[in-house]
C-alpha positions as CSV (number, residue, x, y, z in Angstrom):
1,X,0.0,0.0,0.0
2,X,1.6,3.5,-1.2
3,X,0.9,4.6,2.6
4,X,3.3,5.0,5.8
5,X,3.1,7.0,8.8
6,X,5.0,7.1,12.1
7,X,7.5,9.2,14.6
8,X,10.1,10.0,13.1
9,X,12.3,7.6,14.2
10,X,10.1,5.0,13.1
11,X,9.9,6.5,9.3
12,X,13.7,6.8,9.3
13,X,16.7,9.3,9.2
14,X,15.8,10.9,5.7
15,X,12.8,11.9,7.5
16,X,15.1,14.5,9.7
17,X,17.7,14.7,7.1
18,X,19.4,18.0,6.8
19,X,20.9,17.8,3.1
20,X,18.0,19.6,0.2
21,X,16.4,16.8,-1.1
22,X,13.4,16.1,-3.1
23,X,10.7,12.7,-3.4
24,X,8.4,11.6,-5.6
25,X,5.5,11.5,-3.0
26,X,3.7,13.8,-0.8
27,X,5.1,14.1,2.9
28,X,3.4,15.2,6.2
29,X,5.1,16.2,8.8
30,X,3.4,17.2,11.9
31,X,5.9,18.3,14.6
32,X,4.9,18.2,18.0
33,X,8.2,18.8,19.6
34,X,11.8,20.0,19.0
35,X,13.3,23.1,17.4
36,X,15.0,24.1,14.8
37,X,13.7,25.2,11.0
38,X,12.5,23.8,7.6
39,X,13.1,24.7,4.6
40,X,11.0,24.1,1.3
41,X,11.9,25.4,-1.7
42,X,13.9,28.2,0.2
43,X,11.3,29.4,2.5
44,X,12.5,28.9,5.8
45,X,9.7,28.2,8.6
46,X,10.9,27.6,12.1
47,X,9.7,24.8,14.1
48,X,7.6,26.1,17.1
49,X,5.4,23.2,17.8
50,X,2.4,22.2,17.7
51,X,3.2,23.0,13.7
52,X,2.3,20.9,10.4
53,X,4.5,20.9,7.4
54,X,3.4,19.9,4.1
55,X,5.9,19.0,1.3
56,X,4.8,18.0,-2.7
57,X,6.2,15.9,-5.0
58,X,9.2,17.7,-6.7
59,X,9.7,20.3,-3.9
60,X,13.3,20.8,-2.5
61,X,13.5,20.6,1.4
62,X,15.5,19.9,4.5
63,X,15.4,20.8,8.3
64,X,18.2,22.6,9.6
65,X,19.6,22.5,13.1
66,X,17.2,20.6,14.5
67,X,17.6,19.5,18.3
68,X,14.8,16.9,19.6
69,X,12.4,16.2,16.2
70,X,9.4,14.6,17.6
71,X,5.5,13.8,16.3
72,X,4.3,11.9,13.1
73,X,5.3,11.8,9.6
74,X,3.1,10.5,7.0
75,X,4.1,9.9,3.5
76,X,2.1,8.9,0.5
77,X,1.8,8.7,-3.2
78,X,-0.8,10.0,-5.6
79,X,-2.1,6.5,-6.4
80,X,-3.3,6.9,-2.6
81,X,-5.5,9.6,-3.2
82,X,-7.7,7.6,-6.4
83,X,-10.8,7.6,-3.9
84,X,-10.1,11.1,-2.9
85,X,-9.1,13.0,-5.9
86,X,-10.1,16.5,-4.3
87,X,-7.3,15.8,-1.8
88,X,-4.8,16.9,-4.5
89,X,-5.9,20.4,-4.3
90,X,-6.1,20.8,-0.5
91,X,-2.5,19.3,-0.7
92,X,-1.9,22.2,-3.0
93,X,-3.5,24.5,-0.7
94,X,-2.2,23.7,2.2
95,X,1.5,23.8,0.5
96,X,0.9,26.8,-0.2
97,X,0.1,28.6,3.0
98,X,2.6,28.7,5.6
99,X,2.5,26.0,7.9
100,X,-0.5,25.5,10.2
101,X,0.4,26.3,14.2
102,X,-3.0,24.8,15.6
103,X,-4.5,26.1,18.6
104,X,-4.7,23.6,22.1
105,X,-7.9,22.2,20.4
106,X,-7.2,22.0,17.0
107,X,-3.7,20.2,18.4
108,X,-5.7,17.3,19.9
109,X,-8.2,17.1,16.8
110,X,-4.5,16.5,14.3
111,X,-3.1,14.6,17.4
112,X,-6.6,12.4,17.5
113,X,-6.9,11.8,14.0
114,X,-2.7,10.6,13.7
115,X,-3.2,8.4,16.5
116,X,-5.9,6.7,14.1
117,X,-4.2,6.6,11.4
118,X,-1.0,5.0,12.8
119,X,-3.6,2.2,14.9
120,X,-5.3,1.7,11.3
121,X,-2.2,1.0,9.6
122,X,-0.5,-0.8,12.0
123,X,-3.7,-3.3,12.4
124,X,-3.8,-3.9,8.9
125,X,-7.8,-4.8,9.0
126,X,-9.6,-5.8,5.8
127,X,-11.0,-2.5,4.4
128,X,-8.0,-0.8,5.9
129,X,-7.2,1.3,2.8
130,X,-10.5,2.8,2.7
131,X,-10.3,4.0,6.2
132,X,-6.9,5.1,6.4
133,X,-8.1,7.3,2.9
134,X,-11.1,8.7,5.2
135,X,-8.8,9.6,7.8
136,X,-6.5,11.5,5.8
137,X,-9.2,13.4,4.0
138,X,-10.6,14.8,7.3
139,X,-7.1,15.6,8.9
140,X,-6.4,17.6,5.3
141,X,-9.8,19.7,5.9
142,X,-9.1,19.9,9.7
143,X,-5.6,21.2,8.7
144,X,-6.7,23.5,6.1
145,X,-9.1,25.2,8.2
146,X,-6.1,25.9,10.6
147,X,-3.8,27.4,8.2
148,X,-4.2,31.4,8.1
149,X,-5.3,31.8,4.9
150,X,-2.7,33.5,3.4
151,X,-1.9,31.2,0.0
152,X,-5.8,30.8,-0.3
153,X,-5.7,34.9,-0.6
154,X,-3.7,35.0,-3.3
155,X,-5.6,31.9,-5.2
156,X,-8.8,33.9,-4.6
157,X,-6.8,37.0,-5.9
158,X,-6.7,34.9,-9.0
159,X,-9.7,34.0,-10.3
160,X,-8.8,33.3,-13.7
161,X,-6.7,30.7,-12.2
162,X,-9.7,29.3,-10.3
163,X,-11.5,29.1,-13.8
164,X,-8.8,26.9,-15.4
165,X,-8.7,25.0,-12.2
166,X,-12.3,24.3,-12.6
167,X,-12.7,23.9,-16.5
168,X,-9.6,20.7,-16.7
169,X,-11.4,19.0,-13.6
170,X,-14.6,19.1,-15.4
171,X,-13.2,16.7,-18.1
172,X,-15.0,15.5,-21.9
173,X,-12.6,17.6,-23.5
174,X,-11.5,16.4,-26.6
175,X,-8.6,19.5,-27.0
176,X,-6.8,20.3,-23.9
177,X,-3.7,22.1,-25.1
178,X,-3.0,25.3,-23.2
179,X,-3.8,27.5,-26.6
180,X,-7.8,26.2,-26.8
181,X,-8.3,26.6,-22.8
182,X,-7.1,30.3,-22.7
183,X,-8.8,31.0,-26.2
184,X,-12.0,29.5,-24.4
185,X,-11.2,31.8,-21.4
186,X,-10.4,34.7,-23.5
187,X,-6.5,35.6,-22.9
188,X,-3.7,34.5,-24.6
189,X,-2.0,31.4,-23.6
190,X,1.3,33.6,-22.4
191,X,-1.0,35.5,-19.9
192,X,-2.8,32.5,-18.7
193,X,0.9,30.8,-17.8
194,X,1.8,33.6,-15.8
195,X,-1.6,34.2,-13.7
196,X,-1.4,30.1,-12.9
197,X,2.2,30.0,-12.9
198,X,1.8,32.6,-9.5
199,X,-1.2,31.3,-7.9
200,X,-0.1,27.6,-7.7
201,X,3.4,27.4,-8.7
202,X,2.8,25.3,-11.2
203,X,2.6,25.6,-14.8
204,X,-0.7,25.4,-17.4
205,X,0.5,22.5,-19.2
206,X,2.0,20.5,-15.9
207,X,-1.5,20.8,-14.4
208,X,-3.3,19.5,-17.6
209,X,-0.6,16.6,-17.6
210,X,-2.0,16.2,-13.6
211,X,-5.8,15.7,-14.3
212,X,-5.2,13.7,-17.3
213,X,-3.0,11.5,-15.5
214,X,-5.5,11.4,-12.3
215,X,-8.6,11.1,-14.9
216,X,-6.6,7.7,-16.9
217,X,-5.7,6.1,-12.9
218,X,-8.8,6.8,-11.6
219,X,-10.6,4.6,-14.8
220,X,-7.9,2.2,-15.1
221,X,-8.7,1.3,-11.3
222,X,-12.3,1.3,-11.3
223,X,-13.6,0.6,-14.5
224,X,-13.7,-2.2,-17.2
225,X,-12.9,0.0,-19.6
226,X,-10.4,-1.0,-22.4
227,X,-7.5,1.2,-22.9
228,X,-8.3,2.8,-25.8
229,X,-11.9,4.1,-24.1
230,X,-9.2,5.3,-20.9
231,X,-7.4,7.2,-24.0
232,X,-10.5,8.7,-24.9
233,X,-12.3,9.8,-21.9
234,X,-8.8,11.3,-20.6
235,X,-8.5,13.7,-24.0
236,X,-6.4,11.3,-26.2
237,X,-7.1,10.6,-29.5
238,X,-4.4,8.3,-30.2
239,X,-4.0,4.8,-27.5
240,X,-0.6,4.8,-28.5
241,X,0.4,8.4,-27.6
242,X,-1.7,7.6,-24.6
243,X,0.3,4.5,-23.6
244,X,3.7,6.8,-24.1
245,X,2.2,9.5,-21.8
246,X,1.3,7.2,-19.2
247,X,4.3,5.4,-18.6
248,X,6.4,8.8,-19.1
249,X,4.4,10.2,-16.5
250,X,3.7,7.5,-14.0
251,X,6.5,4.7,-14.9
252,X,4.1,2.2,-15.9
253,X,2.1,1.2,-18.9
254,X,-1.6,1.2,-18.0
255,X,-2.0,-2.9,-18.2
256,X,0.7,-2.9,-15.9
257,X,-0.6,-0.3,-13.8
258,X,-4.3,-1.7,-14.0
259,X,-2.7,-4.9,-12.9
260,X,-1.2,-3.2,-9.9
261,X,-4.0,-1.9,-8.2
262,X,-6.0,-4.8,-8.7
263,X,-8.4,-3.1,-11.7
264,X,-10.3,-4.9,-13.9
């Protein structure tokens, strides 16, 4: 199961380590004691605990003089959140505020909900997947609301960005290049790269590559049907330039990733 969480010392000593670094999976960190700083992407946050640090796939970190790292890391890969697809952007979000210092209250609610997810795990219960998804929806939300709102006041400042957002989640589109979205949203494609670009860090292009990816998994996983109708219903005209996407951006072919998690 793409899932672990644990202390620290239980995850391991890249989960401290204090060399830049980057993984291929989302990471959680919710620090409950110590001191010390983190950096992602070259913002530097210091730890004052209670404080929860959330690092994306791609992004450059490392702690630095830490003294005494203690509470839960959780680390996971996107294939985890195929129930859950919405997590995606409340990862996103939460990335992008600074880190979430929860109140007394909202410390036992994260504190709570870890505690569950580490029993869940470590139990390993039929049906356990499906739980432990549950569970790391509601701590997302619950951490969300925490943050201070600063990176969702810049989306919001943006709402040309929350357009696109909404328009390549809504899928059925047969032309999803970056050129026919902004023509469909009136501005140029340039302008429509930089408005995105600023509001979630990532490109136009990179986030259509996301969805379509997410759109192929999620169908591969939970539906009979055949590859060339996964093509189709994730924008590709071609099952062979589909195929070549998919193992470029996931590693796999999708039989072999179908196979994997145990699709029809």
């Amino acid at each position: 199961m793409p899932f672990a969480v644990g202390s620290f010392d239980a995850i391991g000593p890249l989960s401290r380590a204090e060399f830049p670094h980057r993984h291929a999976f989302y990471e959680l960190a919710y620090v409950t004691a110590g001191s010390g700083a983190h950096v992602v992407d070259l913002a530097e946050y210091r730890v004052e605990p209670p404080v929860l640090f959330a690092v994306l796939p791609g992004q450059v970190h490392h702690w630095r003089e830490v003294r005494e790292l203690d509470g839960w890391v959780l680390l996971f890969n996107e294939d985890f959140l195929l129930r859950h697809p919405e997590d995606l952007g409340l990862l996103r979000a939460l990335a992008a505020e600074p880190p979430p210092r929860p109140d007394h209250r909202g410390d036992r609610e994260l504190r709570h909900l870890l505690g569950e997810l580490t029993a869940e795990q470590q139990a390993g219960l039929d049906g356990a997947p499906g739980v432990l998804q549950a569970l790391l929806h509601v701590l997302l939300v619950r951490a969300l609301r925490m943050a201070d709102g600063a990176g969702r006041a810049r989306a919001a400042a943006h709402p040309l960005a929350e357009r696109f957002g909404r328009m390549i989640a809504e899928g059925g589109r047969t032309d999803r290049s970056v050129l026919a979205l902004a023509r469909e949203l009136g501005v140029s494609a340039g302008y429509l790269h930089e408005v995105v670009k600023e509001a979630t860090g990532r490109t136009p292009a990179r986030l259509v590559r996301e969805q379509q990816t997410l759109e192929a998994k999620r169908l591969l996983a939970s539906t009979e049907l055949t590859i060339r109708q996964v093509a189709a219903a994730a924008g590709f005209s071609d099952p062979a330039y589909f195929c070549r996407f998919f193992r470029r951006e996931v590693g796999r072919t999708p039989g072999e990733f179908r196979e994997r998690s145990g699709g029809a």
